[in-house]
C-alpha positions as CSV (number, residue, x, y, z in Angstrom):
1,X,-27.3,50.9,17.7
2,X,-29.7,49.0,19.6
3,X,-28.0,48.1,23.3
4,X,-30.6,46.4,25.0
5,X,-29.5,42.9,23.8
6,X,-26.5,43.4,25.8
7,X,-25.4,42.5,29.1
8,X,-25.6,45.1,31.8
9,X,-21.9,44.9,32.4
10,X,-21.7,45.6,28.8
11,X,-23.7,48.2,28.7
12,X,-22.2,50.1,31.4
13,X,-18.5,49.7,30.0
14,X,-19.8,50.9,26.9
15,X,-20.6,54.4,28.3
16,X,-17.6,55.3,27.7
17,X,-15.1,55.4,24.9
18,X,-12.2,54.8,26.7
19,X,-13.6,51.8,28.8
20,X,-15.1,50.8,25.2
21,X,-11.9,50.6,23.6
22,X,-10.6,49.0,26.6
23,X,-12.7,46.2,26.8
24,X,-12.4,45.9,22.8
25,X,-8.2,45.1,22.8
26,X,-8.8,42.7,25.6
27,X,-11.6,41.1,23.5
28,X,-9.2,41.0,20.6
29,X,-6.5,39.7,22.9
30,X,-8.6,36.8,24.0
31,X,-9.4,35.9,20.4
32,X,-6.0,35.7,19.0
33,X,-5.1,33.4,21.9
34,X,-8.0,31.4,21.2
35,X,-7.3,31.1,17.2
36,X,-3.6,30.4,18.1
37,X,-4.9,27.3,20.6
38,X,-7.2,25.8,17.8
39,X,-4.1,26.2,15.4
40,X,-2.5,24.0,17.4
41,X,-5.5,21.4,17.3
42,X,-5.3,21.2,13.8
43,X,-4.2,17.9,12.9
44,X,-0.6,16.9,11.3
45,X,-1.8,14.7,8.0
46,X,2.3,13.5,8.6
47,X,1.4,12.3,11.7
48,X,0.3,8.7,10.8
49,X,2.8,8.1,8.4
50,X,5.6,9.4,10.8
51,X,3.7,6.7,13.6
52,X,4.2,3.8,11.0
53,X,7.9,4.7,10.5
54,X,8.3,4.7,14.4
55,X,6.4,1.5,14.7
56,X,8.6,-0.6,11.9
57,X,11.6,0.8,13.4
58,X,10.6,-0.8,17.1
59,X,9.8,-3.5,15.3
60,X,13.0,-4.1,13.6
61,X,14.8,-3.3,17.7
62,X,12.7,-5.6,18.9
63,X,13.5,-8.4,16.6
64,X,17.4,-7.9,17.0
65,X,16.7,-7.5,20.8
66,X,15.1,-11.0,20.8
67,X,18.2,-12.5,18.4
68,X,20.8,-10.7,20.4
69,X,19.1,-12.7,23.5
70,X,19.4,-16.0,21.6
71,X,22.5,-15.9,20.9
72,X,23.5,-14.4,24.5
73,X,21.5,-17.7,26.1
74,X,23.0,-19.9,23.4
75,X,26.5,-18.2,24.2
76,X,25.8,-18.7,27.9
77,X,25.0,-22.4,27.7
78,X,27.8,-23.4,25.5
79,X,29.9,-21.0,27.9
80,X,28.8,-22.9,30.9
81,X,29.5,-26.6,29.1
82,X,32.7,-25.9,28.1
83,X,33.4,-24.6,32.1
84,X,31.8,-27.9,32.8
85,X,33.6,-30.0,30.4
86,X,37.3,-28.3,30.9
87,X,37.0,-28.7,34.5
88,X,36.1,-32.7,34.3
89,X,39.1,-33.2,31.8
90,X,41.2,-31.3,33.9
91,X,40.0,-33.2,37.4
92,X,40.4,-36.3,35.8
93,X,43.9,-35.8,34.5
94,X,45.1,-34.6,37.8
95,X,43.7,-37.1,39.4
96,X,45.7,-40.0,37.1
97,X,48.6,-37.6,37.7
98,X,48.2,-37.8,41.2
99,X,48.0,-41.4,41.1
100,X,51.2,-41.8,39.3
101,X,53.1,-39.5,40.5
102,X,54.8,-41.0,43.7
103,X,55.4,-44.4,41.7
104,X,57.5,-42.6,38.8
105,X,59.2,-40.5,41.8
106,X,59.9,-43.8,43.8
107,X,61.3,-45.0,40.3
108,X,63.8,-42.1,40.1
109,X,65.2,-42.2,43.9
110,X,65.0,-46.2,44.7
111,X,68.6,-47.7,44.5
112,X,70.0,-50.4,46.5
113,X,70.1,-48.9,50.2
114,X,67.1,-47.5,49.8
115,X,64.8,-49.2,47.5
116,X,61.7,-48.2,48.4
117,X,62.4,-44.5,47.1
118,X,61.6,-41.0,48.3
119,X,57.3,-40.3,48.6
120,X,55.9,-37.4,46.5
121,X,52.2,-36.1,46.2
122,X,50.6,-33.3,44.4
123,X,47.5,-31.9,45.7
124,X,44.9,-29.0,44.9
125,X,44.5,-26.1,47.3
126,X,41.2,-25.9,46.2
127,X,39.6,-28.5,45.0
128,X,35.9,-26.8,44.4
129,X,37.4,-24.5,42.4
130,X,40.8,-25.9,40.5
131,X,41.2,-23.1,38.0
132,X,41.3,-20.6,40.7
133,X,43.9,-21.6,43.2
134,X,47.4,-23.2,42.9
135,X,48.8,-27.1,43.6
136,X,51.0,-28.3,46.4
137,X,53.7,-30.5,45.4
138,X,55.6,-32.2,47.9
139,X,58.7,-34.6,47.5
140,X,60.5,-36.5,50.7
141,X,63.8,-38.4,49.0
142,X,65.0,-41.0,51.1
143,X,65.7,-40.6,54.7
144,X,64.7,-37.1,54.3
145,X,61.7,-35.6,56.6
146,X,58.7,-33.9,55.6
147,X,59.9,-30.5,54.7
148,X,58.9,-27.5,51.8
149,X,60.2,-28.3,48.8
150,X,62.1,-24.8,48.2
151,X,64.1,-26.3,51.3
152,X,65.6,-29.4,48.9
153,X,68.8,-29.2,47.0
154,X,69.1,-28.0,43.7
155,X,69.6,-32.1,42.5
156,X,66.5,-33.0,44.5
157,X,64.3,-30.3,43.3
158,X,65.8,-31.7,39.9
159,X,64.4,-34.8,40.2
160,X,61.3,-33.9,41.9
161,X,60.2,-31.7,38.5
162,X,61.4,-34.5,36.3
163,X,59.3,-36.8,37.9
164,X,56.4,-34.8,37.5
165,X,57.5,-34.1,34.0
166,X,57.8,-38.1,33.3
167,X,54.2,-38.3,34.8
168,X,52.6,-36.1,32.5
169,X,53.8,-38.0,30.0
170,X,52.8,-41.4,30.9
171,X,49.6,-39.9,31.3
172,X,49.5,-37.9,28.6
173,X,52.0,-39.4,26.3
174,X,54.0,-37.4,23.3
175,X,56.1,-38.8,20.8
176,X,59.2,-37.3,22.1
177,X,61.1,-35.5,24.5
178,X,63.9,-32.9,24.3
179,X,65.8,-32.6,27.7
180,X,68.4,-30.1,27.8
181,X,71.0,-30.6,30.3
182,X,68.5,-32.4,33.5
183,X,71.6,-33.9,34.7
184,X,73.5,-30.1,35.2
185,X,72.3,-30.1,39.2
186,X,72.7,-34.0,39.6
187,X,75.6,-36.0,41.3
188,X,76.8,-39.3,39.4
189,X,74.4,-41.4,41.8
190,X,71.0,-39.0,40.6
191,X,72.2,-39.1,37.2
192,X,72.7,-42.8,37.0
193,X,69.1,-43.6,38.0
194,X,67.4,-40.7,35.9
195,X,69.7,-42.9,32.8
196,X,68.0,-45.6,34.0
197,X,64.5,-44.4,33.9
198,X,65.1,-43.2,30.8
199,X,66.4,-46.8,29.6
200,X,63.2,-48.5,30.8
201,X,60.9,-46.1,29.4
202,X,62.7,-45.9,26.3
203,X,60.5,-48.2,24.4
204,X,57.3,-45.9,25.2
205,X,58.7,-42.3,23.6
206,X,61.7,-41.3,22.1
207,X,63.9,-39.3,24.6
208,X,66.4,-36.6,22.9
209,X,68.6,-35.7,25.7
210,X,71.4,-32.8,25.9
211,X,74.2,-33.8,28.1
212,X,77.8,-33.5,29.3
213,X,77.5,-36.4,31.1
214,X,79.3,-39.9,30.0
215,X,76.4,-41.5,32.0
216,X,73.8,-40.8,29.3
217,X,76.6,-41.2,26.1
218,X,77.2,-45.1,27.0
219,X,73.7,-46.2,27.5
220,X,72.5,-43.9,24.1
221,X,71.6,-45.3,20.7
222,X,72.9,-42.4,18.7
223,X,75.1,-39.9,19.6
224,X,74.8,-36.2,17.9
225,X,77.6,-34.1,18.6
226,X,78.0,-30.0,17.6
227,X,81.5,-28.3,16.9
228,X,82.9,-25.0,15.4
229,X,84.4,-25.4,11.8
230,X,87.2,-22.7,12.0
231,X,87.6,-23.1,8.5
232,X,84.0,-22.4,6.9
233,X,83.3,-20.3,10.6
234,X,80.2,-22.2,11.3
235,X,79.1,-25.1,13.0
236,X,79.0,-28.9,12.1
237,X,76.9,-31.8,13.1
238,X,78.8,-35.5,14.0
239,X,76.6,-38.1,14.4
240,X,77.4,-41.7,15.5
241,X,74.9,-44.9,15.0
242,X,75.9,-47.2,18.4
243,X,73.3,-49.7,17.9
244,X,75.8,-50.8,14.6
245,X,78.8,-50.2,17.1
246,X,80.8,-53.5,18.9
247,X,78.9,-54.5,22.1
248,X,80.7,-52.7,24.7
249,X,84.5,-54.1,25.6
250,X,87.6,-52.8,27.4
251,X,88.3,-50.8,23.8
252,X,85.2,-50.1,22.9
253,X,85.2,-48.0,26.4
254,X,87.9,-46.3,25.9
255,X,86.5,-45.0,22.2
256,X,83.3,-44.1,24.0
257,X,85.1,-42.3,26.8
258,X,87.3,-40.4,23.9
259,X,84.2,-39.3,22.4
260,X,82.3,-38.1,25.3
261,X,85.3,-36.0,26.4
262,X,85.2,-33.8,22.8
263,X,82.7,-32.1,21.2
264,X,79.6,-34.1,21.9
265,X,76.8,-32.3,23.4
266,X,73.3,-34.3,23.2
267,X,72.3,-38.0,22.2
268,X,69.0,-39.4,21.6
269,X,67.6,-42.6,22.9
């Protein structure tokens, strides 16, 4: 073997068989580790078809991404109109309500001594923002000073909800209304004008009013009345037309008042 083509280092480790070997494993060392770094060159032939799997994929994200946006604005804006819309129905119904209000209350405490009524106002505690706050509702009856009203009676707090309940519905009118027992906290005076209220208004809804009171039986136009059948154990239903009844008379009174003291327990006007 002809050694003169190699290096000197070469030459000198090949003096000897052991440095010889030596060198040799570490040679074969360095090649293995350089086959198994071009092995990993080698390109994957899957590697393009994988890509356009990836890229169709992010496509398809993409494409739901933008319609999920869409509809999120679209959502938002109809969100935000609605907000806008509920709060202008709801401002301008209070403020009709507001209006009202302390007329129909003045209608339901004016009487002869005092016929200018009691005063009641409603109010927002925050008027920026309606929906997140309360009202303040405040009634005065007559002669009586400014005050809260969980300090009125049990009849003035009485008529103070009805008259808010009576203004809701002259400015939102229903067809009806069903009022069980209002008159239950009410001396004869308070129950006499509510009767009356309901008398004028009577032409506007129909008013289906459950009472023990003989206030509301003589000024009705039918009278219903529920009792207990002992016999069939159950109850029964009388019912009594007055608008076909004799105009009111001495006797006719006294029927009336013989009714209202049985088993009679609403009317409807």
């Amino acid at each position: 073997v002809d050694f003169r083509g190699l290096p000197d280092a070469l030459r000198r480790a090949a003096s000897t068989a052991k440095e010889y070997h030596a060198r040799l494993a570490r040679l074969e060392q360095e090649q293995d580790q350089a086959l198994a770094e071009l092995q990993k060159l080698v390109p994957n032939v899957k590697a393009a078809e994988r890509l356009l799997g990836v890229q169709d994929r992010f496509e398809a994200v993409s494409r739901q991404y933008e319609q999920c946006s869409e509809a999120s604005r679209a959502a938002d804006l109809a969100f935000q109109e609605i907000t806008k819309t509920r709060r202008e129905r709801f401002c301008e119904t209070f403020d009709k309500l507001a209006e009202e209000l302390d007329q129909v209350y003045k209608e339901l405490t004016r009487d002869s001594a005092y016929p200018a009524g009691g005063t009641a106002y409603i109010t927002l505690e925050d008027p920026e923002n309606p929906f997140s706050a309360g009202t303040k509702y405040t009634a005065m009856p007559p002669t009586k000073r400014f005050r809260d009203i969980e300090q009125l009676s049990g009849g003035e707090k009485t008529v103070a909800t009805l008259a808010l309940l009576f203004t809701i519905q002259r400015v939102r009118p229903s067809p009806f209304f069903i009022l069980d027992e209002i008159d239950a906290a009410l001396d004869a005076a308070n129950v006499q004008k509510v009767c009356r209220y309901v008398l004028d208004h009577a032409h506007e809804t129909q008013f289906i009013v459950i009472s023990l009171k003989p206030e509301f039986f003589y000024n009705a136009e039918t009278l219903l009345g529920v009792y207990k059948d002992s016999d069939l154990q159950s109850s029964r239903l009388l019912s009594w037309d007055l608008t076909t009844a004799p105009e009111h008379s001495e006797g006719g009174e006294a029927e009336q008042l013989s009714l209202s003291s049985g088993p009679v327990a609403s009317l409807e006007v």
